[in-house]
C-alpha positions, 0 to 999 in steps of 0.5 A: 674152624672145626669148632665153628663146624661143631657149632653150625652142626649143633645149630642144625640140630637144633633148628631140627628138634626145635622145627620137629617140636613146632610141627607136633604142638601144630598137629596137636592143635590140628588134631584138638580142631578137628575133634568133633569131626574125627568124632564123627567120622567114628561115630559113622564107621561104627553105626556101619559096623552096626549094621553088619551086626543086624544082617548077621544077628540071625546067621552071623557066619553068612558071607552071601550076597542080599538081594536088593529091594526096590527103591521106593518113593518115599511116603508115596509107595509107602506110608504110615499113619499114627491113631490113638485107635484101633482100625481094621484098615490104613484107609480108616487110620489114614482118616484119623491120623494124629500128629500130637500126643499126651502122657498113656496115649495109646498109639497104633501103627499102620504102613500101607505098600504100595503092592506086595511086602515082597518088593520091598523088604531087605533079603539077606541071604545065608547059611540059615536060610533066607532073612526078609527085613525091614529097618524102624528108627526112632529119631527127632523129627527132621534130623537124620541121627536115629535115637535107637533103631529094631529090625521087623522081620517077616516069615515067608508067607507074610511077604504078599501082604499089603498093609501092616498094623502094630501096636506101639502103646499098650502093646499087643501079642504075635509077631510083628503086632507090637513094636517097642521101639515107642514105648522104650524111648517115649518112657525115657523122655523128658517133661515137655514138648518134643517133636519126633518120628517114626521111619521105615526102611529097606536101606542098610547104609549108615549114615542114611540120607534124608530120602533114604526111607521108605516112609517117615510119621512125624508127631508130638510128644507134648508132656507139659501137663504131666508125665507119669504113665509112659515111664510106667507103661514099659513092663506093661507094653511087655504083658501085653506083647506076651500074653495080650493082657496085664493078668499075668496069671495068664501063661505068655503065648507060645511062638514058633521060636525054637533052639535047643541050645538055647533050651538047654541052657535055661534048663541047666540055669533052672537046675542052679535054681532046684527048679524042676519044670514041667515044661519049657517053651519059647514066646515069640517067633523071632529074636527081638533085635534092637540097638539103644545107642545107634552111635555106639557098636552095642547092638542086642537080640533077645527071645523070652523062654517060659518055664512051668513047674510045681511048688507044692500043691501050687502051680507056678511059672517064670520067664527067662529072658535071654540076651545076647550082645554082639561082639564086634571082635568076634563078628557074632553074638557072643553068650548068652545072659538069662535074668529069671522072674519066677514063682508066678502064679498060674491056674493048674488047669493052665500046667495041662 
């Protein structure tokens, strides 16, 4: 009798392993199932994570409420238009719209609102100050996964605009003038046909919805007969953004960035260098941020310093440019990375 008890307790346990095996090789197979979806699910928890890196780019300590902007019709309240001219205004570009375009086009941006900027731009508040933003995506043209995406961000004074113009290929200096966006994802296609666009947005919810956007300008890319120039085009589009030309004796225009942290450091970095400058200032108004994986938590800000000296008799000038990636952990941008490009010519009068 005790063994017949033994033998039912080991069966027990047994069917207890055995039923315990059955259910993880059924989870494992659940779990391999729903892969994809799992996936997706990380994907859009860290394109949200992403977007709370943006809103803390320029404050990442800020744990203050943002003002809501107003919702807007899409491409009624707000619409954009492609040209491969320059025109003083939306109506002449609107007049001119192109939808197709080839290897080198030259490609302007105009975003027309229907009253002031001040309506619609995404105001984060923080310890800093006040941030006024818009959102541009680069994605294929009806699906709502955005290729890379960059922050537009206005000064106080440039809310009671009405219309926008930006330059995407060759690029232009001042802020807001350029936007790289084009040009860093047009460079790294591939030949063929590709249709695409452009959208703007005030929405910081990730994953948007196709309504989620202020204004979208599809357009073509057709790179069936040849594709050389736009690849090319990405250290130009970069001259022209800082210096308005492609002489690069010319010194990069001075913005109204400023840190003396950041000052510090690229001094100290020059010092490694035995670079004395003369002089060391920032281009630009603003860190460039920007994210080249939108599924992915990388998220990056950058600002260009320019620094002059002398070498001998010759008058010289580099740039530093500086980079911070942010840290998921740490919520906040972590140190920074300074790539220098030195020794560059320049007129002495230009030292002055």
């Amino acid at each position: 009798m005790v063994r017949v008890v033994i033998i039912v307790k080991k069966l027990a346990l047994l069917s207890i392993i055995l039923f315990a095996l059955a259910s993880a090789s059924q989870a494992q197979i659940r779990q391999a199932q729903g892969k994809t979806l799992d996936e997706k699910v990380r994907e859009k928890t860290e394109q949200v994570e992403r977007t709370e890196a943006e809103l803390r780019a320029a404050d990442p300590g800020s744990n203050k409420e943002a003002v809501e902007p107003k919702k807007a019709v899409m491409n009624v309240d707000v619409q954009m238009a492609l040209t491969k001219l320059e025109y003083k205004t939306f109506a002449e570009a609107k007049s001119n719209i192109t939808k197709e375009i080839t290897d080198g086009d030259d490609l302007w941006l105009y975003v027309k609102f229907n009253g002031k900027l001040e309506q619609y731009v995404y105001r984060l508040q923080g310890e800093m100050g006040e941030r006024f933003l818009l959102f541009v995506e680069y994605g294929p043209e009806g699906d709502v996964m955005a290729k890379s995406h960059s922050i537009l961000e206005f000064k106080k004074e440039e809310l009671g605009l009405t219309e926008l113009k930006m330059s995407l290929s060759p690029g232009k200096a001042g802020a807001n003038k350029a936007l790289a966006i084009f040009i860093k994802n047009v460079a790294a296609s591939k030949p063929g046909r590709w249709s695409n666009e452009l959208r703007i947005t005030n929405s910081v919810a990730i994953p948007r919805g196709f309504t989620d956007y202020l204004a979208k300008a599809a357009f073509v890319c057709d790179f069936t007969r040849g594709f050389t120039k736009y690849p090319k085009m990405v250290k130009t589009f970069e001259s022209m953004a800082l210096r308005d030309t492609l002489d690069e004796t010319k010194l990069p225009i001075a913005g109204s960035f400023d840190d003396s942290e950041l000052l510090i450091a690229i001094s100290e970095r020059l010092a490694l260098e035995k670079i004395a400058a003369t002089r060391v200032y920032f281009a630009g108004d603003n860190w460039l941020e920007y994210s080249d994986q939108p599924t992915s938590q990388r998220q990056y800000r950058s600002v260009t310093g320019v620094f002059q000296y002398q070498s001998g008799a010759k008058c010289q000038y580099g740039t530093a440019t500086v980079l911070q990636v942010y840290d998921q952990t740490a919520k906040r941008y972590g140190g920074s990375i300074i790539a220098l490009r030195k020794d560059l010519p320049t007129p002495c009068a230009a030292q002055k």
